[in-house]
Every structure is written in C-alpha cells, then in structure tokens.
C-alpha positions in Angstrom: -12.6 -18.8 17.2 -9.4 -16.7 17.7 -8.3 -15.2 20.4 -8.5 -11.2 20.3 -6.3 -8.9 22.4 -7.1 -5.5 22.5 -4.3 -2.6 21.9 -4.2 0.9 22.0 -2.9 3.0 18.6 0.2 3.6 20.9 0.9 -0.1 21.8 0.5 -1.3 18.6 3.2 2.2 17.5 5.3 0.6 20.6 4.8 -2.8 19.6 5.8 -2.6 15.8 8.8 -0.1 16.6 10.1 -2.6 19.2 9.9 -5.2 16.8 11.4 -3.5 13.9 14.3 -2.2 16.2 15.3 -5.8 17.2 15.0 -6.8 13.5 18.1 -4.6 12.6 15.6 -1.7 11.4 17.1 2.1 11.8 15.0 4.5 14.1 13.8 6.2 10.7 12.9 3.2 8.9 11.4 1.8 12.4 9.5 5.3 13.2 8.2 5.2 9.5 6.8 1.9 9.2 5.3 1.5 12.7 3.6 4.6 11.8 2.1 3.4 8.6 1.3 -0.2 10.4 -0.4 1.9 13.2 -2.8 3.4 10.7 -3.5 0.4 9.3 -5.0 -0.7 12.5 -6.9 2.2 13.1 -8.4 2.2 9.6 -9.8 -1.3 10.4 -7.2 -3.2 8.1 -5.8 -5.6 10.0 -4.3 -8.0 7.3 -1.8 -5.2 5.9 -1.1 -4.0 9.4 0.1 -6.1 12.3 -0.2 -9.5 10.6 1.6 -7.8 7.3 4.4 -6.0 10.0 5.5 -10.1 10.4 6.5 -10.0 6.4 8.6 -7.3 7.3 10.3 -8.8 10.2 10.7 -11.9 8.1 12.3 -9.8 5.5 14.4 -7.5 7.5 15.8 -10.8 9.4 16.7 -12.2 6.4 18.4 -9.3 4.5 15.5 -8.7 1.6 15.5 -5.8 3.3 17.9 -3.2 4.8 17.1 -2.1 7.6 20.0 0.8 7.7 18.9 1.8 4.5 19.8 5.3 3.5 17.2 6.3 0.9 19.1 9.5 -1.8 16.8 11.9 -3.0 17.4 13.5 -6.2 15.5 16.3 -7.4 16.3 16.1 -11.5 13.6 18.7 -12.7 11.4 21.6 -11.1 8.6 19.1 -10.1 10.7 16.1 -11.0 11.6 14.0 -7.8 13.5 10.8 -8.0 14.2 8.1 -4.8 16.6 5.4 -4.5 15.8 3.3 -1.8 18.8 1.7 -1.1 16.8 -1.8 -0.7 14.8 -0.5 2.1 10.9 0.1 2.7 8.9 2.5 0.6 7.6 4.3 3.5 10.9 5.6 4.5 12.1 6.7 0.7 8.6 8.5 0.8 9.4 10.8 3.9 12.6 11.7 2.8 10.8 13.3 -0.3 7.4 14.1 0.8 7.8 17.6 2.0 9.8 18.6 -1.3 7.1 16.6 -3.3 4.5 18.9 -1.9 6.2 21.9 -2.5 7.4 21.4 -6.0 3.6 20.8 -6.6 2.4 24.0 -5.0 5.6 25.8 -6.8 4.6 24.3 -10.6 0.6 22.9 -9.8 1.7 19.2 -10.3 4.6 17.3 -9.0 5.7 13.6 -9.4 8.0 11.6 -7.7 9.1 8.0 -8.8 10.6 5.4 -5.8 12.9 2.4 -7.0 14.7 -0.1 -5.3 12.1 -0.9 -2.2 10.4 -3.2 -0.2 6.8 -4.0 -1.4 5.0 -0.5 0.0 1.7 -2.0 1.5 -1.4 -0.2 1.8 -1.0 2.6 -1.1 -4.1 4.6 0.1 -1.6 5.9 3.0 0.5 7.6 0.8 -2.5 9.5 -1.1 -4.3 10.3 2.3 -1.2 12.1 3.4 -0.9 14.3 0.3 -4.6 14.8 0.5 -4.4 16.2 3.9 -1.9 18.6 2.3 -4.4 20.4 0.3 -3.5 18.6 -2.8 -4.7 15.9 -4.9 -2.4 12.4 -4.8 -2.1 9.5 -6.9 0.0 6.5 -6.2 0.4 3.4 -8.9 3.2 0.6 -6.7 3.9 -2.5 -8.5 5.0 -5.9 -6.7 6.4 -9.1 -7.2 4.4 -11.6 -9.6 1.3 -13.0 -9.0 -1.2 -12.5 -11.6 -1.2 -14.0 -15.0 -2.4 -11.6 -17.9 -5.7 -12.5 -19.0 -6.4 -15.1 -21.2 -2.6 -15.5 -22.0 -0.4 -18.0 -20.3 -1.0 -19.5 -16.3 2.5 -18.1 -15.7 2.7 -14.5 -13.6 3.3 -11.8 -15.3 1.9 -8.6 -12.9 2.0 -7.7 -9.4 -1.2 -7.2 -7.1 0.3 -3.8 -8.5 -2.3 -1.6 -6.3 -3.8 2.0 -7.7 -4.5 5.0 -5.1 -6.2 8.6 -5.6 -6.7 11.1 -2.8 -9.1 14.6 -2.8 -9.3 16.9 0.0 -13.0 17.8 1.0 -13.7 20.7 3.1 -15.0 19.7 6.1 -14.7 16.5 6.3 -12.3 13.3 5.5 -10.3 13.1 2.3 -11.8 11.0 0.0 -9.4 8.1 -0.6 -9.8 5.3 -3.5 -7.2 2.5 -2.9 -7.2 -0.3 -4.7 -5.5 -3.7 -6.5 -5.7 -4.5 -10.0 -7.0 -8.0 -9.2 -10.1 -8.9 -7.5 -8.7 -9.3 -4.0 -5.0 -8.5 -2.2 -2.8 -11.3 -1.9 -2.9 -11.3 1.9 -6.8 -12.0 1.9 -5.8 -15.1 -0.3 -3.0 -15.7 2.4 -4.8 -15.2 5.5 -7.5 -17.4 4.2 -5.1 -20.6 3.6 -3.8 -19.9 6.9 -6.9 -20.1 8.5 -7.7 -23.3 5.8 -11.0 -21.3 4.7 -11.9 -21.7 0.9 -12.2 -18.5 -1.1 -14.3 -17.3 -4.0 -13.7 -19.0 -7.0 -13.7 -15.7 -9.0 -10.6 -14.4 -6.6 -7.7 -16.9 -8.2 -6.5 -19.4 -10.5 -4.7 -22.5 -10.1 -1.6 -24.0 -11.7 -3.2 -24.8 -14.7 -5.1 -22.0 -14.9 -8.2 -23.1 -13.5 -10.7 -20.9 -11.4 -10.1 -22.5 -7.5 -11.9 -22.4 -4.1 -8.8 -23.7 -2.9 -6.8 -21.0 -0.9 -4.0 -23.0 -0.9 -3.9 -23.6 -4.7 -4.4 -20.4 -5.3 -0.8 -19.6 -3.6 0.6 -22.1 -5.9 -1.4 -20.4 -8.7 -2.1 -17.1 -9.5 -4.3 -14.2 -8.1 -7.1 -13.0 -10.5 -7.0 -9.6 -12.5 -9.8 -6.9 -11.8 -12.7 -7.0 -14.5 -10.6 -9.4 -16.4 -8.6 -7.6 -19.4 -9.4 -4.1 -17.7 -7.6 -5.4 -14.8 -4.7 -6.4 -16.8 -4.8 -3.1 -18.6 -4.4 -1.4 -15.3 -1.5 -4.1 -14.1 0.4 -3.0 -16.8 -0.3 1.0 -17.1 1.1 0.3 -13.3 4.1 -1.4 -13.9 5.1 1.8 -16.5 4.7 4.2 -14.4 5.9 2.4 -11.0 8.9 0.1 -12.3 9.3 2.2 -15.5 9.6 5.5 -14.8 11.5 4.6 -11.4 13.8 2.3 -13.0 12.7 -0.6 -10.4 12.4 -4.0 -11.4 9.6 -4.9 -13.7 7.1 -7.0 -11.8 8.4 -10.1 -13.5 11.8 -9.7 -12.9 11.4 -9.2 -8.8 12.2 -12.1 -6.6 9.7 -14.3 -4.9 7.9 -11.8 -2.4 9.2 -12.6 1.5 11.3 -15.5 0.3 15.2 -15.7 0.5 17.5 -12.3 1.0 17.2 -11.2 -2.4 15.8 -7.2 -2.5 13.0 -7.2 -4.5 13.6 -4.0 -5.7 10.2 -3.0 -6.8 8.6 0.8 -7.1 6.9 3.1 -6.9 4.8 6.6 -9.0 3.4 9.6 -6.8 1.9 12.5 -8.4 0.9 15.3 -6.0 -1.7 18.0 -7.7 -2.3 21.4 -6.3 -6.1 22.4 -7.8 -5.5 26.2 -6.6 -3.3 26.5 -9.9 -6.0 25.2 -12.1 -9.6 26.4 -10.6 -8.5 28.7 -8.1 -8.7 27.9 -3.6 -12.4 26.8 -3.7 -11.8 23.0 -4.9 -12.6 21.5 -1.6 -15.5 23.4 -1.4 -16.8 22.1 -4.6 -15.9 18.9 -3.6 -17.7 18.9 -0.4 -21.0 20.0 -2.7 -20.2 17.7 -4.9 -19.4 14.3 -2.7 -23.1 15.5 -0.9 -25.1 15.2 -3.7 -23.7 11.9 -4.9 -24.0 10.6 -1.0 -27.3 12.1 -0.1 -29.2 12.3 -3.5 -27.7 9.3 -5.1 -26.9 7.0 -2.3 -23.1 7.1 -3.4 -20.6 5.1 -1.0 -17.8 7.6 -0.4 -14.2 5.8 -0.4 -12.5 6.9 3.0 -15.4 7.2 5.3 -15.3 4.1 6.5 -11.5 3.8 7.2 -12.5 7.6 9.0 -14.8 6.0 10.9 -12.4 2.8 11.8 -9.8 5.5 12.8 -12.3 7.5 15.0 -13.1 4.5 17.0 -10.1 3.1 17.6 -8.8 6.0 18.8 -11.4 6.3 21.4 -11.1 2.2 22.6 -8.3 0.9 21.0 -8.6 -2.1 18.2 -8.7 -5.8 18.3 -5.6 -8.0 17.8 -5.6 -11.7 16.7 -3.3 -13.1 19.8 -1.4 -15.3 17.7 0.2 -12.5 15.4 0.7 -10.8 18.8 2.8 -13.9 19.9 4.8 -14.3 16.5 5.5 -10.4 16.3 7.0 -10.5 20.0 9.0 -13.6 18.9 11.0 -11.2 17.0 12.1 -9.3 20.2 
C-alpha cells in the first residue's frame, strides 16, 4: 500500500511554487500553475495535480517549456482575443487574458479567445469554473500531443486526449462544470496504472497493432481509446479545429512526443466566455438553479461539479492526502 502524507491547500500552493521556482519557472508562471495544481488537490484529482506538477518540472528542466515565458495578448476584434504563449504553460497565457475575455463577453454577450504555442493545459474544467464563477457561461476545447488513433482507421495516432469543458453558474450553489476527454479515460490514469504495474480495462486502449489491451504498459506503447468510438473521434477532431486551428497551434499530430526531449509542444487552446444576461435577461442562474433541482431531485440526475465541490469543501477543512513518493520526487526538484 502507499504511503500517504497529508498536506494542507497551502503546503501543497508552497510546495508546487517552490518547486516550480527552482525549475527556472517565473513568479507568474510559478503563482499560476501552483494555483491551478492546488485546486486540483482540493477537487480530489490527484493524478493531474501533484503527480502531474512532476511533468512540468520534467519539462521546465528540460526546456519544453519556458519558464520566463512572456505570453502577448492581442486583442484583434471586439470579442476577438488571441494569446501567444511564448512556449510557456496555458495557465499563465489564460491570466494574462482572462479579465479582458470576460469583459469583451459582457461588452458583445459572447467572447472567444484562442491560446497557441503552450504547454499541454491539464485539467480544462479549471478554466470553465473560473469563467463560471464570473457570471458567465465557458467553454474550453485543448488539444494535446498524439495518442489516439481515429477509429477504425490506422493504429497510428492521430488526436490528442484533446479534453472538452462547459461551465453554468447556478444561483446558490456550485457551478455546474462538465470536463471531459474525448477518449474513454486520461492518459495519466493509463500512466499511473503502469506505474503502479495494475492492468486496466480492456475497453480503455489499444495496443501496437491495434488490439484492445489490459496491459497498461502496452497501452503506452499503443494508443488510448476514443470516447463512444467514432463519436469520440468526431469530437477529437471538432477539438483540434477549434483548439490548434483557430489558434494556429500545432495540430495534434504535428506536436512532439508529450514530456520527452526540449522540443515545445506548441499545442492550444479555444475559450468561449457567454454572458446569458444579453440573451434571456439576469435571471439565468435562477432558472438554472430550478432547473439543475428538478433533474437532481425528480430524476435522480448526477450534477457535474458537486463532487469536485464537495472534494474542495473538505480539504479545505483537513487538508488532502499525498502519495509520499510524488512528495519525494517533487522535492528532488528543489
């Protein structure tokens, strides 16, 4: 069994920002990712938060990423917002444009802004929860690196995990956040499981030859499995428009090996930021709230976001639980 070490949500902020400063990372780009790994942990998902920080230390110490990025915002329409990242993380090209994101939206009732030339930007439902809080309804589409063969072509990858996000404000309570990959599980969950030399379902991947596999570590060699089969690829590439198209990033097939070599993967990012006060006047998350209550109480409806609520609620009041050995790697870094 592993070892667990428990951390307060300002230990693991201290941790990861100590970690990312000794990497080579800037304040900003340190501030901005140890903020995003910190609610990872609280939202109860630890393998994109301190075991996924170690990708970017990895990264950072090799030069995939630049750490003294300095991301330029250009604004090229009324609700037109354009970020290049200078080969830094996505977190950091999202601050520098959030606040002028949500005003353009408020200003025109829906603004977009496309990222290019980043880091892979983790857990997508992040960006969409902060919009959300704003009022306003977010989407994110991100596309990464290439893992997933199209269905029913070749065994070759084509798509990246290339992960899908929405977020609602509801009065009263918790956004409601949907975050999700195009394939049937993340890559780290394929990852962590090889690690640990666990087998995985055989519906989550494919091996070199294109072969369903328990075998977590032939699935690494393979590739990861698309959602609902040709839906899933459907969604991998609406993804790859808008993220890598629009943005002008690399398409997911073009960006080098994910955390391998110094190479920046120069992947992207789509946000769209929606204010519903423009369209059906200031009582949206009111109807929401009515709305999300029937569907919970009447139809026994699981409501996306509670749970990670509920994570956050908790490990503010005692902290969360850290395997010990990414403790011991992260503080190698120091």
């Amino acid at each position: 069994m592993m070892q667990q070490t428990r951390l307060t949500l300002d230990e693991v902020y201290q941790l990861s920002l100590r970690a990312l400063n000794a990497c080579g990372a800037s304040e900003a780009c340190a501030m901005s990712l140890a903020r995003a790994t910190t609610a990872a942990e609280a939202e109860g998902l630890p393998n994109v938060g301190l075991s996924h920080l170690l990708d970017y230390l990895g990264s950072l110490r090799r030069g995939q990423i630049n750490g003294q990025a300095v991301p330029v915002l250009k604004r090229n329409g009324p609700s037109s917002l354009l970020v290049e990242g200078d080969a830094g993380i996505a977190h950091l090209a999202f601050d520098i444009a959030f606040s002028e994101l949500t005003d353009a939206a408020r200003a025109t009732g829906i603004a977009a802004l496309a990222v290019r030339n980043v880091f892979t930007c983790g857990v997508v439902g992040y960006f969409v929860e902060r919009i959300a809080q704003e009022g306003l309804v977010g989407q994110a589409y991100a596309n990464a690196p290439a893992m997933v063969a199209p269905w029913g072509g070749a065994a070759l990858p084509f798509f990246g995990t290339n992960p899908i996000a929405f977020g609602v404000p509801i009065a009263g309570r918790s956004p409601l956040i949907i975050d999700q990959s195009t394939t049937i599980t993340a890559f780290v969950n394929i990852r962590n499981a090889a690690h640990n030399k666990q087998p995985i379902p055989s519906a989550w991947a494919f091996d070199t030859s294109g072969r369903p596999t328990s075998d977590a570590e032939e699935a690494l060699k393979g590739t990861v499995a698309p959602s609902g089969g040709y839906k899933g690829t459907n969604l991998a590439l609406m993804v790859d428009v808008l993220a890598a198209g629009l943005s002008g990033a690399n398409w997911s097939y073009q960006a080098p090996e994910f955390g391998v070599g110094n190479e920046p993967v120069n992947v992207g990012q789509f946000f769209v930021a929606i204010d519903p006060a423009l369209f059906c006047g200031a009582d949206f998350s009111g109807r929401m709230a009515e709305f999300i209550g029937v569907y919970e109480k009447e139809f026994n409806g699981h409501v996306p976001g509670d749970a990670r609520q509920k994570h956050r609620q908790q490990a503010e009041e005692n902290g969360v639980s850290v395997d010990a050995e990414v403790l011991e790697k992260i503080r190698t870094y120091m």
